[in-house]
N, C-alpha and C positions, 0 to 999 in steps of 0.2 A: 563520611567514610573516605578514607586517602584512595587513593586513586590504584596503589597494590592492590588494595584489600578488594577494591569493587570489583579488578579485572581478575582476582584470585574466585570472588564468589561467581561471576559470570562462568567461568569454567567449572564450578563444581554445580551450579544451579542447571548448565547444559546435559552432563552427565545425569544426574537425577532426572531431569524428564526425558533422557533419552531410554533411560533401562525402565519407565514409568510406562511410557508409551507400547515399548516394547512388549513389557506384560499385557495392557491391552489389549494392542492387536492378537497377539498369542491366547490367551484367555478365551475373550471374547469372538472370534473369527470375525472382525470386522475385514468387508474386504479394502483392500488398498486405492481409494481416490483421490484428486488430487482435489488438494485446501489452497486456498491466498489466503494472506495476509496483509493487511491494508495500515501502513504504519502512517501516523505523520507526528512530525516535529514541530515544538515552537522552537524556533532562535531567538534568542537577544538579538533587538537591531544594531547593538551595535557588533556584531559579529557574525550579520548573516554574509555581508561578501566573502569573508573568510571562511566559513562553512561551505559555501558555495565551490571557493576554489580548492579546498580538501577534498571534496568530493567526488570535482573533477578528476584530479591528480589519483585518485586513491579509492575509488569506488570500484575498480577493477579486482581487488582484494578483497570484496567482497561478492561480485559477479563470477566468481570463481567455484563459489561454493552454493548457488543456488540459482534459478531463473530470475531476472528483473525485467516482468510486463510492461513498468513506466513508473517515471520519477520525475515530481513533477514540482512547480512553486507553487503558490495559490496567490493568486492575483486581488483574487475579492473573494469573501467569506473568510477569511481568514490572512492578514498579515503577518507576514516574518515564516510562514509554516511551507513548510515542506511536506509533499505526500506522494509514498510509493507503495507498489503493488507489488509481492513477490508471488513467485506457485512455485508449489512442491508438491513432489508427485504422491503424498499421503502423511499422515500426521507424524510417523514413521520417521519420513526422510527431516519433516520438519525441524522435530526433538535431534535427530543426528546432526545435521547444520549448524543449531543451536552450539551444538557443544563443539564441534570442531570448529568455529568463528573462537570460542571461548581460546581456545587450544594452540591458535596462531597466532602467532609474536609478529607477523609485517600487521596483521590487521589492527592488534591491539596497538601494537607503540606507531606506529603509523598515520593511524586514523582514533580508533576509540581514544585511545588518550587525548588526545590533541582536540576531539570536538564535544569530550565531555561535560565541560565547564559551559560549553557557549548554548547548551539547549536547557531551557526554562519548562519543557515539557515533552513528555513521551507518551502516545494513546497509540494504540493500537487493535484490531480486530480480526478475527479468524471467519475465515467467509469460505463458501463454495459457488460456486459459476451453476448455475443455471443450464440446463441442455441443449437450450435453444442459441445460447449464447455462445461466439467464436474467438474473441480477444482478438479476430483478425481484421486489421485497417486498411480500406485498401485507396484510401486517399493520406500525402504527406501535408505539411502544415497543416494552419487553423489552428484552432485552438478547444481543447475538452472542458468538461463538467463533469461533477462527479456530483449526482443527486443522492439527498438520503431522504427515504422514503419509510413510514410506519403501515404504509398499504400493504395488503396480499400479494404476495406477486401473481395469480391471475388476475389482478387488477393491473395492473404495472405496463404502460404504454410500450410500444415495439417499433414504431415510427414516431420522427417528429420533423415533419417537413423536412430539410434537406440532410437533416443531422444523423449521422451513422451511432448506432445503438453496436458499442463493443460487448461489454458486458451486462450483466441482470446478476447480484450476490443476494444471498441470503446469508445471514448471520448465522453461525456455529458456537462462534465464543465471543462474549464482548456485548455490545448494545443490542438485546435478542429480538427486541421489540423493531429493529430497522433493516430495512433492505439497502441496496444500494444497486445505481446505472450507472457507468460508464460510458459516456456520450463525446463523440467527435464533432468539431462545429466547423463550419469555412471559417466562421469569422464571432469576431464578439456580438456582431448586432444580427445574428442570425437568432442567437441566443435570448438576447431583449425580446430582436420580435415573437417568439415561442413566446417568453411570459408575455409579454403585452398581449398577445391572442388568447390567452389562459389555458395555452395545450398543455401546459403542465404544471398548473401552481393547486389544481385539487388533490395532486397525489405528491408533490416535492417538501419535503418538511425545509432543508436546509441543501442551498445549494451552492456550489465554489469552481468559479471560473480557474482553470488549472493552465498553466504555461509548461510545455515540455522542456527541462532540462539539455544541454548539449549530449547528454551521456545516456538518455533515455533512447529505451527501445524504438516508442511510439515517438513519434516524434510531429 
């Protein structure tokens, strides 16, 4: 697909689940919560510096139109990937975002175009936060984890030694069978020692040491 034609259907594809959504909530009385979205990219290595420094320059055009929790690299579990976390404050604002991203010419020739070509891959997951859960950090550095987990989340740890537990997700759209934690670490080998003591390798299916971007929230 030429690169007009993908940024022509991104804009007609936003519109269509904007007036979709719309009927839903209207129909149904769902009441309005807020969802995350949990994206991550593969790059080409030969083009993740470059992705990186588009990012920085130019991720402002896209923090414009929605919240960014954190934007992160993966250091292990995954090379060359990228992983970030948006909220929106209902599925509602979601599908509207969608389309107005579609709709704007600095984000499209700016950005979508130019880092089109260099990603090998796009997953993503529609998640909600847990009540117990704050997304609030109140130590900077160190470095996070993002565990995915097939347990209950009544089973799903709350503490792990010195490591601040951000979020607890359950899945809405996407891998239905997986939860996910959002974990803040001091350090890497804080992290080892949790596995090597086995606080958490009976409930962690796949887990990825995550390095905060300059332009992330969390940092």
């Amino acid at each position: 697909m030429r690169m007009a034609a993908y940024v022509n259907a991104l804009a007609k594809n936003g519109r269509l689940i904007s007036r979709c959504f719309s009927r839903v909530v209207n129909s149904r009385g769902i009441h309005d919560e807020p969802v995350y979205e949990l994206r991550t990219y593969s790059i080409y290595p030969k083009d993740f510096k470059a992705f990186i420094q588009l990012s920085a320059e130019h991720l402002h055009l896209r923090t414009k139109h929605s919240k960014l929790i954190g934007y992160w690299t993966s250091e292990i579990g995954g090379i060359n990937d990228v992983v970030h976390i948006w909220e929106y404050d209902c599925l509602k604002h979601r599908a509207d975002v969608r389309q107005a991203l579609g709709n704007d010419p600095d984000w499209l020739a700016q950005y979508i175009k130019k880092i089109l070509p260099m990603l090998d891959r796009q997953d993503n997951a529609l998640l909600k936060l847990t009540r117990k859960s704050s997304l609030v950090q109140t130590d900077s550095g160190g470095v996070y984890e993002l565990c995915c987990t097939e347990k209950p989340l009544k089973d799903l740890p709350v503490t792990r030694g010195d490591a601040q537990l951000l979020g607890t997700f359950s899945s809405l759209i996407g891998s239905l069978s997986s939860s996910y934690q959002l974990w803040h670490h001091k350090s890497v080998d804080d992290i080892v020692t949790s596995a090597a003591e086995g606080s958490y390798k009976p409930y962690c299916t796949k887990s990825r040491l995550l390095l905060p971007t300059a332009w992330s929230p969390m940092k």
